[in-house]
VOGU-3710 file (C-alpha; in Angstrom, 3 decimals, decimal comma):
1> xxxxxxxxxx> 0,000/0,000/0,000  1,515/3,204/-1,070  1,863/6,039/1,533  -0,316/8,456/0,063  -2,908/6,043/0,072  -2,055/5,266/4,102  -2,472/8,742/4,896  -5,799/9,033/3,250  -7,541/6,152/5,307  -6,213/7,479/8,604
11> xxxxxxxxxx> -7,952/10,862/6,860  -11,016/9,117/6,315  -10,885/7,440/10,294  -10,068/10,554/11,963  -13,430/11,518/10,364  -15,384/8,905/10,532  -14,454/8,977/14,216  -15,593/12,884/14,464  -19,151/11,935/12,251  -20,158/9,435/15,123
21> xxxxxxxxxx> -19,136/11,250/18,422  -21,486/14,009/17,209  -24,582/11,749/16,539  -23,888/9,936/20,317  -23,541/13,407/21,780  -27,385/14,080/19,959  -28,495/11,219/20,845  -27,649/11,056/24,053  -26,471/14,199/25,865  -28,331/17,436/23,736
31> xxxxxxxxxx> -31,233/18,365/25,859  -34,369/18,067/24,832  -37,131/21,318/24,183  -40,123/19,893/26,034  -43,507/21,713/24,575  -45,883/22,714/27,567  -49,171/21,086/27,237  -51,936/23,998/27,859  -55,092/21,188/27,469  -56,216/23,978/25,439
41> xxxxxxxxxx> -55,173/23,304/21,565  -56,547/27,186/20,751  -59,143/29,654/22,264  -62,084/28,509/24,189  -65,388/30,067/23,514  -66,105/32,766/21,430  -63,425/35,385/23,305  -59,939/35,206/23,176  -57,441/34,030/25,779  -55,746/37,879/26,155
51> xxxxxxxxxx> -52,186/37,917/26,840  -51,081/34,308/26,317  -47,572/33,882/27,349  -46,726/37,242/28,894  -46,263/35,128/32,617  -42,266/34,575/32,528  -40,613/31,492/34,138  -37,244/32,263/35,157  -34,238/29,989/36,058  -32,535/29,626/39,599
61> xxxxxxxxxx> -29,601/31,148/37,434  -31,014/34,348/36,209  -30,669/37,858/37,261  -33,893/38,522/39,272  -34,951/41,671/39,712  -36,973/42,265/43,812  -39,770/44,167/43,332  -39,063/47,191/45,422  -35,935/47,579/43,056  -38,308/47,981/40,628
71> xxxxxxxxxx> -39,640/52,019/40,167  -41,817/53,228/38,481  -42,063/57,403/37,389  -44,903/59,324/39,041  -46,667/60,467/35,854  -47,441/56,690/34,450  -48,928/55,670/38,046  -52,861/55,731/38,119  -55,066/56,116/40,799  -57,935/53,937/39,275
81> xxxxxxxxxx> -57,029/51,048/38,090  -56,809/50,557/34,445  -54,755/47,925/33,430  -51,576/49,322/34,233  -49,230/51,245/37,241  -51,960/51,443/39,807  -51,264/53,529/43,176  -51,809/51,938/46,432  -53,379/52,831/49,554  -51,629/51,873/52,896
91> xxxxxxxxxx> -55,084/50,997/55,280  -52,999/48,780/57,933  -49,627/49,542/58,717  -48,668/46,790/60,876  -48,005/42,661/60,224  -51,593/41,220/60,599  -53,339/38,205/60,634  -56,076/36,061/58,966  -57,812/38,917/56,894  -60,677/37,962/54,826
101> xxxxxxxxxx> -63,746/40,127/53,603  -67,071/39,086/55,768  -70,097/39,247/54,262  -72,080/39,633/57,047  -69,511/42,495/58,076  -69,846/43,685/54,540  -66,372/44,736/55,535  -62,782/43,504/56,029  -61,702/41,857/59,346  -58,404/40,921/60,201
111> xxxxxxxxxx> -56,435/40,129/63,480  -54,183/42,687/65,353  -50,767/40,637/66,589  -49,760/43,654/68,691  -52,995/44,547/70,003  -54,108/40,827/70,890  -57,706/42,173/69,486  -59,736/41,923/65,914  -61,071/44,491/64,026  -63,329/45,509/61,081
121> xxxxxxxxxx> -62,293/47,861/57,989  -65,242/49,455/56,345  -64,845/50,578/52,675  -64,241/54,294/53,586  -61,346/52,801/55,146  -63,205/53,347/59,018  -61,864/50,477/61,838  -63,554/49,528/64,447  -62,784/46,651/67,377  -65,295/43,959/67,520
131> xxxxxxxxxx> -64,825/42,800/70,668  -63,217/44,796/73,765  -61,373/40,957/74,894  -58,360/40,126/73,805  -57,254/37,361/72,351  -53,260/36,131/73,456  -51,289/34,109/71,072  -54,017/33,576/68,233  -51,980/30,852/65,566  -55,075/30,914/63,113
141> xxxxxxxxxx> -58,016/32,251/62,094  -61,257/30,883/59,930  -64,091/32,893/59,544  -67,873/31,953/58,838  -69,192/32,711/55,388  -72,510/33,464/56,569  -72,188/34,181/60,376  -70,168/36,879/62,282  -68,305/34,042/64,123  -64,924/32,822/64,135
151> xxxxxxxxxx> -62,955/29,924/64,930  -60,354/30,403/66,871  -56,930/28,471/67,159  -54,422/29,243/69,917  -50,805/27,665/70,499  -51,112/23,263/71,880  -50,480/22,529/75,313  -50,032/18,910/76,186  -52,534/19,511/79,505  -55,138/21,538/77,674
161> xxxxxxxxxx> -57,236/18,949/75,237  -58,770/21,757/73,863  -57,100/24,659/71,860  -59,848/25,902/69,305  -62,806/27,919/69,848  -65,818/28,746/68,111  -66,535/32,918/69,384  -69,790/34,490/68,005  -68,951/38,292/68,230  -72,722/39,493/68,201
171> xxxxxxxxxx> -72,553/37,745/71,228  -69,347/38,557/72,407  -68,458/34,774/73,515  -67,213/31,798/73,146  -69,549/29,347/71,745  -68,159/26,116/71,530  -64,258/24,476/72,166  -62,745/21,905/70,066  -60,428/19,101/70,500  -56,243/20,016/69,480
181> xxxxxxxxxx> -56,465/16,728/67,138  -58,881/18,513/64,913  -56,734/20,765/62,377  -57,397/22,363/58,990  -60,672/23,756/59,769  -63,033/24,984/56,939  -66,565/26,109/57,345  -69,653/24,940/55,138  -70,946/27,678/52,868  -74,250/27,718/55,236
191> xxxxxxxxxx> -71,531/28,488/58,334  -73,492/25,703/60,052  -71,424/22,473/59,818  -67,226/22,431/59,657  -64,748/19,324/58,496  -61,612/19,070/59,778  -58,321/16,726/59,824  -58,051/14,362/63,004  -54,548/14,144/63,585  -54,046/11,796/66,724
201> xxxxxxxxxx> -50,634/10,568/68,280  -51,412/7,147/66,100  -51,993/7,628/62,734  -53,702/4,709/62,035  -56,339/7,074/63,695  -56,398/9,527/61,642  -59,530/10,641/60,081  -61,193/13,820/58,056  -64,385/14,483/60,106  -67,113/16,770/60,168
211> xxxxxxxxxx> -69,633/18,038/63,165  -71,910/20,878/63,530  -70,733/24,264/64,743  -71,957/23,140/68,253  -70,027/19,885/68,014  -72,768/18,134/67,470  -73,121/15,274/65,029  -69,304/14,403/64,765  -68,545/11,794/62,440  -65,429/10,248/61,429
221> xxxxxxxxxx> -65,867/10,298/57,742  -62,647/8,924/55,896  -59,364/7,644/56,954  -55,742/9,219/55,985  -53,451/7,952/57,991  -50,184/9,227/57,086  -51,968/11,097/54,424  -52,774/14,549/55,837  -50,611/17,115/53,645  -52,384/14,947/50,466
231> xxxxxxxxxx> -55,909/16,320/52,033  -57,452/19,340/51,744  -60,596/20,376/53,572  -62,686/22,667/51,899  -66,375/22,521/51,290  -67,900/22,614/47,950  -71,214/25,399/47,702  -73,646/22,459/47,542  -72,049/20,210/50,524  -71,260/17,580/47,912
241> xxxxxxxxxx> -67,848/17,619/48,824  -66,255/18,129/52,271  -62,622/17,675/51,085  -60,366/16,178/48,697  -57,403/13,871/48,181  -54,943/13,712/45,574  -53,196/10,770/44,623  -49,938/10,232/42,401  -50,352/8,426/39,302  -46,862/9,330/38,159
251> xxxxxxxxxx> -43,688/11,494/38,619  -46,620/14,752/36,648  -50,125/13,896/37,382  -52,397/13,114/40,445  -56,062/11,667/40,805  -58,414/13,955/42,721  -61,270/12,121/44,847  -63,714/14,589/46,350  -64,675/13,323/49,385  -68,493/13,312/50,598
261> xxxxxxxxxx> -69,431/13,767/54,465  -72,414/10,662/53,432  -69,668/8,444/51,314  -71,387/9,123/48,249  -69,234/7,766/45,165  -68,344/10,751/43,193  -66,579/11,657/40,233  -62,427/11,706/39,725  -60,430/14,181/38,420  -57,156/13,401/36,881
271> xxxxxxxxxx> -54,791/16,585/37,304  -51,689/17,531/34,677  -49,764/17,902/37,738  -49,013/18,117/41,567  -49,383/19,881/44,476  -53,150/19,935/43,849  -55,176/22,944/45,714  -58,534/23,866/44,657  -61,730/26,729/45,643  -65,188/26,592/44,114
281> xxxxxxxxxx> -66,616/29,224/42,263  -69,792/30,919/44,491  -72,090/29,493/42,532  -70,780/26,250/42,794  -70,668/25,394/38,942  -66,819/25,808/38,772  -63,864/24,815/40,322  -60,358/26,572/39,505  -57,161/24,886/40,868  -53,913/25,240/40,852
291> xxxxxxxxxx> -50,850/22,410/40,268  -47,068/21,847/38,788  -45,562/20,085/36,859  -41,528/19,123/35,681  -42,655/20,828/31,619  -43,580/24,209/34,013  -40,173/23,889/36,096  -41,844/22,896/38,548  -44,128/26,333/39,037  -48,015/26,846/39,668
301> xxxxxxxxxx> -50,300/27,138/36,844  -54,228/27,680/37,185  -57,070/25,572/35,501  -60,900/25,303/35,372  -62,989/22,533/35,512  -66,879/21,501/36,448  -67,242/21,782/39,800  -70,849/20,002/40,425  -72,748/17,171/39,837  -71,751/14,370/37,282
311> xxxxxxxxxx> -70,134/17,017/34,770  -67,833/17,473/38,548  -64,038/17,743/37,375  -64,716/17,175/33,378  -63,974/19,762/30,935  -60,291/21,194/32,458  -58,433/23,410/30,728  -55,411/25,778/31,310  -56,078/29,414/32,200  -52,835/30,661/30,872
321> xxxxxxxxxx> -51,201/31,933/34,557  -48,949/30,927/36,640  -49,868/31,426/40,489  -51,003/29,630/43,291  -54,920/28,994/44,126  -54,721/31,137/47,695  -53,657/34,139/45,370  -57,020/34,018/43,991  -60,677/35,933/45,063  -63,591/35,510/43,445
331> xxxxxxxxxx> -66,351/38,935/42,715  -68,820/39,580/45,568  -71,208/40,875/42,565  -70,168/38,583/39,525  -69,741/34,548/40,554  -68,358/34,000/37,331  -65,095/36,399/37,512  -62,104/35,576/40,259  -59,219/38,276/40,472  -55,977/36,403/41,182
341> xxxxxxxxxx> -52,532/38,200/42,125  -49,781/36,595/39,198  -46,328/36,905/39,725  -44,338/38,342/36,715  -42,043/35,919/36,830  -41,326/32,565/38,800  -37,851/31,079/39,485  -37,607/27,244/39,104  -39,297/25,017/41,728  -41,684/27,762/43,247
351> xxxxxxxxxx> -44,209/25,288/43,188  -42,487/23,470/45,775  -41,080/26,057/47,534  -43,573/29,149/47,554  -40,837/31,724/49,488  -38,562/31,582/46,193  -40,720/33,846/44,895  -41,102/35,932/47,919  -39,246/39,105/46,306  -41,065/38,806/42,655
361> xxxxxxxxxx> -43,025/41,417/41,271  -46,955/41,168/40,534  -49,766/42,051/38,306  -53,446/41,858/39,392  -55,615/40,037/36,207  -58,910/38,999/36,166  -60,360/35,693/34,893  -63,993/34,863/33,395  -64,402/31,328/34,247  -66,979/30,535/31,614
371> xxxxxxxxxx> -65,295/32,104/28,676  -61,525/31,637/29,858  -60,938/35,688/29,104  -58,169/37,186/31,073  -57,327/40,510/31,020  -54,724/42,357/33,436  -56,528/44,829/36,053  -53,199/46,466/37,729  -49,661/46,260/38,602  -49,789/47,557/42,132
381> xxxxxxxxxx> -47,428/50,527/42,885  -46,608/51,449/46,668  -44,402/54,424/47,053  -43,212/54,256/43,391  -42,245/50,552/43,195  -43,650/47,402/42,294  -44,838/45,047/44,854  -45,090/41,300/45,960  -48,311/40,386/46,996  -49,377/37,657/49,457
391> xxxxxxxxxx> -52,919/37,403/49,967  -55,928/39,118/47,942  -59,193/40,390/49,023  -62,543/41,809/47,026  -64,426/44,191/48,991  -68,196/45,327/48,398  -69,407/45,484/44,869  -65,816/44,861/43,323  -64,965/48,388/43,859  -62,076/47,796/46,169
401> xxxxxxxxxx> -59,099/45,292/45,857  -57,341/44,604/49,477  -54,305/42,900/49,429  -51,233/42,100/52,110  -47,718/42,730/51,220  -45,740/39,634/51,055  -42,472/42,365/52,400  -44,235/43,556/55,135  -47,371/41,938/55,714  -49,500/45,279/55,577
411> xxxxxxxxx> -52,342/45,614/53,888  -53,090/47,877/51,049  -55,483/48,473/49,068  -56,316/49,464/45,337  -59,679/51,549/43,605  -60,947/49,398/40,363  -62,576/50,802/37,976  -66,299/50,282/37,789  -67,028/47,362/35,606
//
């Protein structure tokens, strides 16, 4: 063999050897662009979906930007909301606890950590006390839909078996006490039954129950176990459902059982992801939920489904925003609209862990639940700079948007236009 002819076959190997390294580096080591799967496959209804993809998701590796680093100039801030810079009003300016809007208040009430005492926030931004006791070392707070009554939950003590209370404040007393093994209270949308978690020292004991407000009629309904954080009490507008519990089917999805207090068999739902929370529309018709999944890196995103009856978790489909379910209100006026608080942008795994988000910037946007229409309401402005939001509130006739800072834990409030 001559030696040009040498030469050009250790040529030809060299390459050869080049030509197949690249196709094992494809096949093998190139990462892969997963498509997320919206359950949508276009518009629903005759409106569009408004604003699809303007919700970021940012990487653990990225610059991030905190939202009080972010300002905004004086002349593009409204004072109505409009879709844009909206100006906030300061109403609380302390850390509180447990707000939520009471109907039968027609008005916000909260509870005062300094003060040991609750109080009520009118619209014209008026506080009152609504009881003259005060209340040491409250840990939690649920308050009746229907009822100006509250339940009560102060710090365990191994000699006290009680550590809840039911207090009426029309009455300006305690009502009933409840056992420290019943946790994760949630009132019935009469206010006249409650389910709970039993969590006992054995947890082959451990049961979701229901009783009356009273503590009458106490029933151990279904067993968990070592189940608990897979449970979520929360009572569905008709009393069909008392709770739920979400089961893995694989590493991304989960089967939802709705639970009822009489054992009724009803309907599954089969979720594109974990970390399944959910809240019924008012009317009952709807329920909108929030999960994550490894295609949204791990970060909330919101769906509808049927909430009632045999159509109960059929029809889901993506919403198009990323945020978690307890960001979420729905319209005193309009059953069919919820406002929900949506980060701009998430960083990786903020589904599992909520506080990575703690510093990221949000938008106010508000959802039609029938039509899947979304439309941004504000971006929240206190003294010139964005702001992180924790909890959201409607008040009376949709006219007024509370909400606590996730920074401070104060709570603000913005003026929506009249719809």
């Amino acid at each position: 063999m001559s030696k040009f002819k040498k030469i050009l076959l250790i040529i030809l190997f060299i390459l050869v050897i080049i030509v197949v390294s690249f196709l094992l580096y494809g096949i093998f080591f190139k990462k892969q662009e997963i498509p997320i799967d919206t359950g949508l496959g276009g518009p629903m209804g005759s409106l569009p979906i408004i604003g699809e993809g303007e919700i970021g998701i940012r990487g653990a590796e990225g610059e991030i930007s905190s939202a009080e680093d972010i300002f905004v100039q004086r002349e593009q801030i409204d004072d109505i909301a409009k879709g844009g810079f909206t100006n906030s009003k300061e109403i609380v300016s302390k850390n509180i606890k447990s707000p939520d809007f009471s109907n039968i208040n027609n008005a916000l009430v909260y509870y005062d950590r300094e003060n040991q005492t609750f109080y009520r926030i009118n619209d014209d931004g008026s506080v009152f006390k609504m009881s003259d006791n005060k209340f040491y070392s409250v840990v939690d707070v649920v308050w009746s839909p229907t009822k100006n009554q509250a339940l009560i939950e102060y710090p365990e003590d191994e000699n006290v078996p009680y550590n809840k209370v039911l207090y009426d404040f029309d009455k300006d007393r305690a009502l009933t006490s409840f056992q420290k093994e019943m946790k994760d209270f949630n009132f019935s949308s009469n206010g006249e039954k409650i389910s709970a978690k039993w969590i006992g020292d054995y947890e082959d004991f451990n049961y979701i129950v229901s009783c009356d407000i009273d503590g009458n009629n106490f029933k151990f309904i279904e067993p968990i176990v070592d189940k608990s954080r897979d449970v979520q009490t929360i009572w569905s507008p008709d009393a069909e459902v008392l709770a739920t519990y979400r089961e893995a089917i694989d590493g991304d999805r989960q089967e939802i059982f709705f639970i009822n207090e009489n054992n009724k068999n009803l309907n599954s739902l089969v979720v594109d992801g974990r970390g399944f929370e959910v809240t019924w529309s008012p009317k009952g018709d709807k329920i909108l939920y929030s999960v994550f999944k490894s295609q949204t890196d791990y970060n909330p995103t919101l769906w509808i489904a049927n909430g009632q009856g045999d159509g109960l978790g059929s029809g889901k489909r993506y919403v198009g925003l990323n945020t978690w379910i307890d960001k979420c209100d729905f319209s005193q006026n309009n059953g069919n609209l919820v406002y929900c608080a949506v980060p701009d942008y998430l960083p990786t795994g903020s589904g599992w862990y909520p506080e990575l988000a703690d510093n990221v910037p949000y938008h106010i946007y508000r959802i039609d639940i029938n039509t899947g229409r979304k439309e941004k309401v504000a971006d929240p402005i206190i003294s010139g700079a964005r702001v992180t939001i924790d909890e959201i509130y409607l008040g009376n006739n949709d006219q007024i948007l509370y909400y606590t800072s996730a920074s401070d834990g104060h709570l603000y409030s913005i003026d929506l236009a009249t719809q």
